[in-house]
N, C-alpha and C positions, 0 to 999 in steps of 0.2 A: 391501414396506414395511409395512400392513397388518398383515398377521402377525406380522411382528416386534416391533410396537407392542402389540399387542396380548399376548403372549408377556410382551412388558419391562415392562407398565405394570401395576399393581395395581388391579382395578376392584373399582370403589363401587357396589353393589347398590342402597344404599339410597340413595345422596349422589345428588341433582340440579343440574346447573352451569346460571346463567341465561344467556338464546341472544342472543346479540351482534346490538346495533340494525340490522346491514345481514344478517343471515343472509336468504336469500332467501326463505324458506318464512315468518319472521315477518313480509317484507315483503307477500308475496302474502297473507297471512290481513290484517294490520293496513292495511295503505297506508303510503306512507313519506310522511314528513315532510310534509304540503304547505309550497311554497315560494308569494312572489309573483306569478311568473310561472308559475302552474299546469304547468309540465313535472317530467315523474319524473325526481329526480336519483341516480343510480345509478353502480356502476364500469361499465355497459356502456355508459348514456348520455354517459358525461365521457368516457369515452375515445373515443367517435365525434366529439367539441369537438377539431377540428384543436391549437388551443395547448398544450389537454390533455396530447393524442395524443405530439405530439411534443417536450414538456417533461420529461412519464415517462420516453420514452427517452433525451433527451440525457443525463441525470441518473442515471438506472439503469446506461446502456449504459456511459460514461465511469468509474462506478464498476466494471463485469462486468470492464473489458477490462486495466484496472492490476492489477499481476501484483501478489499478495498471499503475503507470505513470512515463513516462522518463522524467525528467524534466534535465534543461540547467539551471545551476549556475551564479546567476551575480555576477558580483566582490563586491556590497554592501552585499552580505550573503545574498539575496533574492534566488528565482528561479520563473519560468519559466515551461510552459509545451512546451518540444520539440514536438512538432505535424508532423515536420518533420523528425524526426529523425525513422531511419528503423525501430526501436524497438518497436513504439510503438504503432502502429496500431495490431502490433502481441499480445502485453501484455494488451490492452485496448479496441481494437476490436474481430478481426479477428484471431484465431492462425494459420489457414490455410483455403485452400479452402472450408473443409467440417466441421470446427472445429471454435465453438466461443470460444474465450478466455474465457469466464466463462467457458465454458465446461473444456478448457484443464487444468487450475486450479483443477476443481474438480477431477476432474479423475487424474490427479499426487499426488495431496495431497491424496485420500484416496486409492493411492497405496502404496505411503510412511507412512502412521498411519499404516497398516495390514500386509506389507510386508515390510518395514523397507526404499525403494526406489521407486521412481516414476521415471523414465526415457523418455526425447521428444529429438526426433533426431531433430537436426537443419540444415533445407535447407537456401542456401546461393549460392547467387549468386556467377558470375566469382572473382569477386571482392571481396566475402566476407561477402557482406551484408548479412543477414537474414532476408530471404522472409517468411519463413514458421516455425511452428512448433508441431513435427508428434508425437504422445505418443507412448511409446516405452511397451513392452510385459515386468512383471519384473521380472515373473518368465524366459523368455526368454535371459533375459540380463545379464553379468557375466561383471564384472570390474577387470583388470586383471593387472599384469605390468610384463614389461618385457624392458632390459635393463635398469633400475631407471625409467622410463616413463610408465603414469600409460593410461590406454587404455581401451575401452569397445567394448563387443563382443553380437551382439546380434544375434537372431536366425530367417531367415526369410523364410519360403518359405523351412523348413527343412537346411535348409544352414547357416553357421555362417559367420557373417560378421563385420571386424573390423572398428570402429570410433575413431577416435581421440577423445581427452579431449573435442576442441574445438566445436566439432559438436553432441554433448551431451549437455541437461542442465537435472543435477541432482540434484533430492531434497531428501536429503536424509535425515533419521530418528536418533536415541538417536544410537550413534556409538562406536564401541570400539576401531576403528583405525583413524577413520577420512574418511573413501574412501568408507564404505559401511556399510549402517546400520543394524540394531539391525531387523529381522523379527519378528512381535509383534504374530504370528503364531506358530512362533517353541520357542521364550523363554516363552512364556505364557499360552502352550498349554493345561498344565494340567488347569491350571483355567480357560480356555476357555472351553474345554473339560468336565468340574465339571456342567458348566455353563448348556452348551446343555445337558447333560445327565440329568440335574435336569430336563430341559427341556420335553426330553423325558417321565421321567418317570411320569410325570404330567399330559401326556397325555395319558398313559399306564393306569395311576389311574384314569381316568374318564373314558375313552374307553371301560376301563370294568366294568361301572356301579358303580364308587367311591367303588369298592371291588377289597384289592388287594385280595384276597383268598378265598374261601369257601370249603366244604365235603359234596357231597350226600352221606348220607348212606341209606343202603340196606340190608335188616335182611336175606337175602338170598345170594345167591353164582352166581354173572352174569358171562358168559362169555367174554373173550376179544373182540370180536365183538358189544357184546350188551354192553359192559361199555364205548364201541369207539362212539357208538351210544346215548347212552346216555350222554356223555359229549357233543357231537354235539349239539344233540337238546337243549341240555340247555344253551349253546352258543348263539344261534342262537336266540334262547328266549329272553335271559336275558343280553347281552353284548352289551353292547354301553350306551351314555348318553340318546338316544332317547326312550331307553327300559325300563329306571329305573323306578322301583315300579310298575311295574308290577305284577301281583298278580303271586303264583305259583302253580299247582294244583298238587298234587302227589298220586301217587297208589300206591298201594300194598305194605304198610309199608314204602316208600321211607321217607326219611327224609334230609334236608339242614343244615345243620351248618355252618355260615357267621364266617366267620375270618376279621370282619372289623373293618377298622381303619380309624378314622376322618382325613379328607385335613390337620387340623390343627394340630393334635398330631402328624401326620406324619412329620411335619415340611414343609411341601413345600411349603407354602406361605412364610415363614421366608425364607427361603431358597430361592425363587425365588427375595426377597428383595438383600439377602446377594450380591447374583449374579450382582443385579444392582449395586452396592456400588462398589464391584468388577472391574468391567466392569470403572467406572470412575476412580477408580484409576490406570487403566492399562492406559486410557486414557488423562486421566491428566484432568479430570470436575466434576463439581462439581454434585452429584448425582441426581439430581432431571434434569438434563440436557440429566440425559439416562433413566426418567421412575419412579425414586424411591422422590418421591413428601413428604417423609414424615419431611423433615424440609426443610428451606431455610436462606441463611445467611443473606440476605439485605434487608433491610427496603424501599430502591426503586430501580427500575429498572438501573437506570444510576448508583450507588454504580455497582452494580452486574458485569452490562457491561463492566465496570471499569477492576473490578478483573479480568472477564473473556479474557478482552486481555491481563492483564499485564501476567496472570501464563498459561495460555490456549492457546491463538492465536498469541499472540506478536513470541513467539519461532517459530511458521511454518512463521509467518509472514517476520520475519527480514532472515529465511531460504531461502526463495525463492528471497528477496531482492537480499544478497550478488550473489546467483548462476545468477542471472540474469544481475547482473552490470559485474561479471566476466565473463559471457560467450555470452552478447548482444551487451557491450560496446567495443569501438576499445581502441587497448593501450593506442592512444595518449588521448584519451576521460578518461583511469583512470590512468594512470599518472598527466596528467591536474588538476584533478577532477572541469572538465566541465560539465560533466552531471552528474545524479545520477537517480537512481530507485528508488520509496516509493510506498508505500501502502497509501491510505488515509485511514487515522486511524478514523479521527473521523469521516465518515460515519458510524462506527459501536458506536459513542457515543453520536448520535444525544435523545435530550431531546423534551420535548414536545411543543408545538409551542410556549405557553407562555415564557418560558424559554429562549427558542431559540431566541424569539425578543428582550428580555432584555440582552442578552449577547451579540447582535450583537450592538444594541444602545449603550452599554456598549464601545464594542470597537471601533464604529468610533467615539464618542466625545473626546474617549482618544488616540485618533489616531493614534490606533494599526491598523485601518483598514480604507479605503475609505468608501462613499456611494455605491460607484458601487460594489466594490467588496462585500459589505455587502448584496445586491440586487443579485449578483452574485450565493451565496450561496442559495438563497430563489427561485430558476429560473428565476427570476425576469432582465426585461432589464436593459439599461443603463439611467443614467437622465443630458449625455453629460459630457463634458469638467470639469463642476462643481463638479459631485460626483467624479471626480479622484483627489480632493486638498482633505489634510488631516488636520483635526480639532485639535484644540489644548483647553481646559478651559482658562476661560478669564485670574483665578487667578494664571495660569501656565505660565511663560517664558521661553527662553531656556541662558545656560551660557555663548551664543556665539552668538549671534541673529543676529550679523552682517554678519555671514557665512553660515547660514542656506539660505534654498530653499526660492524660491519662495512663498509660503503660508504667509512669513513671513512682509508681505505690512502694516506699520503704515496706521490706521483708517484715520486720518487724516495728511495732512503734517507740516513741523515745522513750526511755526513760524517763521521771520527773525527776525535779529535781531532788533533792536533796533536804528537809525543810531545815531553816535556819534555828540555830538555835533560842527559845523562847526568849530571852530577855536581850535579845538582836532581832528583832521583825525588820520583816525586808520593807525596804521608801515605800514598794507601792500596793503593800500591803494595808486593806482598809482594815480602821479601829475596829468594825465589826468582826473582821474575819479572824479565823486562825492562821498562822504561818501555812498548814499543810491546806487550805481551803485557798492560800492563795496561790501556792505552787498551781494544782488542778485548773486552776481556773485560766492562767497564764498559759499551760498544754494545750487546755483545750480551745483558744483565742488561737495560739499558733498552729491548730490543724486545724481550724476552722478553716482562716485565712487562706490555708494551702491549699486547701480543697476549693477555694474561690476562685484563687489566681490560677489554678490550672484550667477551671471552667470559662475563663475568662480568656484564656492565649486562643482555643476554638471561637468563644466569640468576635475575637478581632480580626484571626482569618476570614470567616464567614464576612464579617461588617465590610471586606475589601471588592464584594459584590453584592447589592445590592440585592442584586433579582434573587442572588441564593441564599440572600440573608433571613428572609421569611421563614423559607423552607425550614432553616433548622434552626431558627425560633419555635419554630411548632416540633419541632421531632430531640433538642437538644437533649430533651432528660432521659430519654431512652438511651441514650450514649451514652450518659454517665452518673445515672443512678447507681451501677454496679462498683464504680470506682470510689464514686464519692461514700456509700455506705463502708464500702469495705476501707477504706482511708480513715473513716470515724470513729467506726463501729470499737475496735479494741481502745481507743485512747480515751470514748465517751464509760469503758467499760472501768477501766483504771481510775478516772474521774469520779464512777459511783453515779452516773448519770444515766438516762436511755438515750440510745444513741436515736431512735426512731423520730423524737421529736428536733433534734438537731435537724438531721437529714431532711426533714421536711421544711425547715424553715428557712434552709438552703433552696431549696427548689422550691418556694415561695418567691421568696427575694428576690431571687439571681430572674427567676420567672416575672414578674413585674416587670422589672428594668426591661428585659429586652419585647416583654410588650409596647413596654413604651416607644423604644425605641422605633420599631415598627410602625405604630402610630404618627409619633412625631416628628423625624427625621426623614428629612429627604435625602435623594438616592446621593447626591455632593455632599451633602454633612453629615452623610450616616459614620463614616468611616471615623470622624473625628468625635463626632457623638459619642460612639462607642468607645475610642480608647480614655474619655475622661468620665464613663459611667463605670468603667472598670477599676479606673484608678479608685472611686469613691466607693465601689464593693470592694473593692479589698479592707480598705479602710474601716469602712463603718458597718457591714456586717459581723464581722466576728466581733465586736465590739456588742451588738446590739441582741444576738443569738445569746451572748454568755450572759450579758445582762436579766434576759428572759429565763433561762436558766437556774442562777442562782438567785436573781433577784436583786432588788433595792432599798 
């Protein structure tokens, strides 16, 4: 990594970057901050603060482990996981060669909760891409600007080296300009500070035998030697937790007097609660998340989960979103907005299996969701072609049925009608035909038609993107071969026709046009192209299908 930064970055001979308040080396020469409670507040000391310890991680860990994914936008308001796309083997596998993306999550996020920023250099290829990404030092890294352009300097190898915007991704914490956060180290030190020293002295009060004080007396006059000596040996005795109550034997008038004081009257159990409490509200959780178990708000676990992403995880959550679509995504990719970055959310609001199966049933009868993808969700394979149609309730219709998808196949076909009596032929019945050859023929004109118009609503979604309008011009009849056969198939049977030749003269047709389309249309008048080539298949194919049919 090292090398490569060094290789990628432009160094400043002459430019010096000033060295970030917590860098170790400025603390060891300066002294850090004194606090109140004279203890050194540090990232090694806070994270030895039990609340600390395990607030970082609820909070880091929960964001490492939600799977983070580029996904590619369809023009219906769906999406897509890009699997191709550079981005995202970086944010869902791999962040570089030595680094899993879980890890590199965890380690930025719980640099940005304690030092206010998490900083990862981004390797990229000739071209830009992003191959890698390396975690950056935060106390080493300084965000600077100069000419309006704002820049980062970090420290490597004793050497300061500058990076562009672009070849940074930063996650930064609760800020007061926008460009660099809040260090939860230096604006919080005293109550971090309060935190470890209660700490301390907790261990001060046991260590010496749950006494904080006692007095030998001595009815005679020792000297300084012998009262250095007798403070030893009774150290030595009596001090630690492993000592206590031990018996005490004393001569020659010697006498003890305890000066002690209960754990509890001294406060330090309250006091080590207080700390927890503390400790969550510095962290934004709710207390029993860092140790302090004495209430909880939710009556079940999925409430709680609830809460804790909308006010807890949601804000690092949607944080690392934006830095990542602004610094993984290419311009034309968010000008577009073709792709986007999420978090899957509800991996952290998964319920218990019962639940789970009744909300997934739930959704594909109402056909929020397929079988497959229902199955999807459960690791579960595929069950073919069938679980990708979505279901509808019997006593549900749609306001437009004649323009919906394919799922939309009457149970059975219509009726014909009725033929008119011989010496009443129907207006648009020709001289040549019989009443009952013109019934047939007017069926099979209005399933033709219907089989068109539903082929035709996919094509004007698809015609609403261009780039993915090709695509399924070449793949369309694989989609609805099955539909449009079985839609014909009994009304061409009733008719006294093969359906086999309809079917194909549909998938001629309809197949034409949208090569043409292809051909002809640009990517701005595709969309308009399409819904007046559709208007004229509806039109003039079933007209021209039945014509061939029965002839002229």
């Amino acid at each position: 990594m090292i090398s490569t930064i060094l290789g990628y970055s432009e160094k400043r001979a002459t430019w010096t970057a000033g060295t970030h308040l917590s860098d170790p080396a400025l603390v060891k020469i300066l002294g850090r901050r004194e606090v109140t409670s004279g203890v050194d507040v540090d990232r090694v000391s806070v994270l030895g603060f039990p609340p600390v310890w395990r607030g970082t991680n609820v909070i880091s860990n929960t964001v490492a482990k939600l799977p983070l994914y580029v996904y590619r936008n369809q023009a219906d308001g769906g999406k897509e996981r890009a699997r191709t796309h550079p981005a995202y083997r970086l944010l869902r596998h791999r962040a570089n060669d030595t680094l899993t993306a879980l890890q590199l999550k965890r380690t930025l996020t719980a640099h940005a909760i304690l030092e206010g920023n998490g900083y990862a250099w981004i390797e990229r290829t000739g071209g830009g891409e992003p191959v890698g990404l390396w975690p950056l030092r935060p106390h080493q890294t300084t965000v600077v600007g100069e000419d309006g352009r704002l820049q980062y300097v970090t420290q490597v190898n004793g050497e300061h080296w500058r990076l562009q915007p672009n070849q940074v991704l930063h996650v930064r914490g609760l800020s007061h300009d926008g460009f660099v956060g809040y260090s939860l180290l230096e604006i919080a030190a005293e109550a971090l500070g309060l935190g470890i020293a209660a700490q301390q002295l907790t261990g001060a009060f046991f260590g010496n035998g749950a006494h904080t004080d006692g007095m030998l007396m001595y009815p005679g006059k020792l000297s300084a030697e012998a009262r250095e000596n007798l403070r030893r040996n009774w150290d030595k005795m009596h001090t630690g937790t492993d000592k206590s109550f031990r018996i005490a034997v004393f001569e020659e008038g010697l006498k003890y007097q305890p000066l002690t004081v209960a754990a509890k009257d001294a406060q330090l159990i309250e006091s080590r609660g207080f700390d927890a409490k503390q400790i969550a509200n510095l962290l934004n959780l709710p207390p029993h998340l860092v140790g302090d178990d004495s209430r909880t708000s939710y009556a079940s676990l999925e409430q709680e989960m609830r809460s804790l992403l909308e006010h807890s995880f949601d804000p690092w959550l949607t944080t690392w979103e934006d830095e990542c679509r602004t610094k993984l995504l290419t311009e034309p990719e968010q000008q577009t907005d073709s792709h986007s970055i999420e978090f899957m959310r509800e991996a952290m609001l998964r319920a218990d299996s019962r639940t789970t199966i009744e909300t997934l049933v739930t959704e594909v009868n109402n056909g929020l969701a397929t079988a497959n993808e229902a199955r999807q969700k459960l690791n579960l394979p595929g069950i073919g072609e069938l679980g990708d149609r979505f279901r509808k309730p019997e006593n549900i219709g749609w306001l437009d049925a004649e323009e919906e998808g394919p799922d939309e196949v009457p149970d059975m076909p219509p009726e014909p009608p009725e033929d008119p009596p011989a010496d009443e032929p129907a207006d648009d019945t020709p001289d040549d035909e019989t009443p009952a050859e013109g019934a047939r023929a007017r069926l099979l004109r209005s399933t033709i038609g219907r089989a068109v118009r539903r082929c035709c609503v996919h094509a004007r979604r698809a015609s609403k993107d261009h780039r993915r309008f090709g695509d399924w011009a070449e793949h369309w009849w694989g989609d609805h071969a099955g539909s449009v056969a079985e839609m014909v198939g009994e009304v061409a049977e009733v008719c006294g026709v093969e359906p086999g030749g309809i079917v194909e003269q549909i998938r001629r047709q309809l197949g034409l046009c949208w090569d043409a389309l292809c051909r002809d249309s640009t990517p701005r008048s595709l969309e308009a192209d399409c819904e007046r080539a559709c208007g004229r298949l509806a039109e003039l194919v079933p007209e021209e299908i039945t014509r061939i049919i029965y002839g002229e």
